[in-house]
N, C-alpha and C positions, 0 to 999 in steps of 0.2 A: 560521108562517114556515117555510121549506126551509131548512135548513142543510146544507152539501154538505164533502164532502174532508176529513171531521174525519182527523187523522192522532195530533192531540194528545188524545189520549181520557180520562189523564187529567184533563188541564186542561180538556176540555171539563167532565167531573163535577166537578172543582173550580169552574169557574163556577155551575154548577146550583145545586151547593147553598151558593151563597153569595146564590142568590136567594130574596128574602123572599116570594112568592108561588110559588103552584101553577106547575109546571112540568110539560108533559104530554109523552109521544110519541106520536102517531098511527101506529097500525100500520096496515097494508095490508087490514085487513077494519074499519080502522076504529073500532077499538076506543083509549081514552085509559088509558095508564098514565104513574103519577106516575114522574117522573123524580129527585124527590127521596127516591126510594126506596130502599134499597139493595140489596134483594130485585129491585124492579123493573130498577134498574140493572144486574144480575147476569145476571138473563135478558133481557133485552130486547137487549143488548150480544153476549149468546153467540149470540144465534139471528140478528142483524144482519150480522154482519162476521165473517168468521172468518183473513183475511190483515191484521189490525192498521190498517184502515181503513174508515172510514164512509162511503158514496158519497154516500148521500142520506137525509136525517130530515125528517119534520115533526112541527115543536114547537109549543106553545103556553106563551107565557108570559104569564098574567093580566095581571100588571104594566109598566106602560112602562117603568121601573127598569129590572128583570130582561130585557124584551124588548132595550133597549139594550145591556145586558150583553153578552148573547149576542151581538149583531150586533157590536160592539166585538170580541169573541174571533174570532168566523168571521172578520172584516178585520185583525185586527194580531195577531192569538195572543196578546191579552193579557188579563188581565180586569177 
């Protein structure tokens, strides 16, 4: 899924890992890193955004759960 305008970054990582399944970013060559990470969360976030916003991610969330999570937070900023 694309998740776009994140502004709330940490509450997006507060959804993340409130998810019970694997949660990936897909970078730009492709590659999947876990987002329940916090290593991966540390770099992936510095080399992303660097004015306190996210334009555009794609995620993959294993789980219908976790995928409704996230869509729930992109529409109401909530989790």
């Amino acid at each position: 899924m694309k998740v776009q305008n994140i502004t709330d970054i940490e509450g997006f990582f507060k959804v993340v890992n409130s998810c019970g399944g694997k949660v990936e970013l897909v970078t730009g060559e492709g590659d999947r890193l876990n987002l329940k990470s916090k290593l991966s969360q540390y770099v992936s976030m510095a080399s992303i955004f660097s004015n306190g916003e996210i334009p555009e991610l794609e995620v993959i969330a294993y789980e219908k759960e976790d995928a409704d999570k996230l869509i729930r937070f992109m529409a109401e900023g909530a989790e």
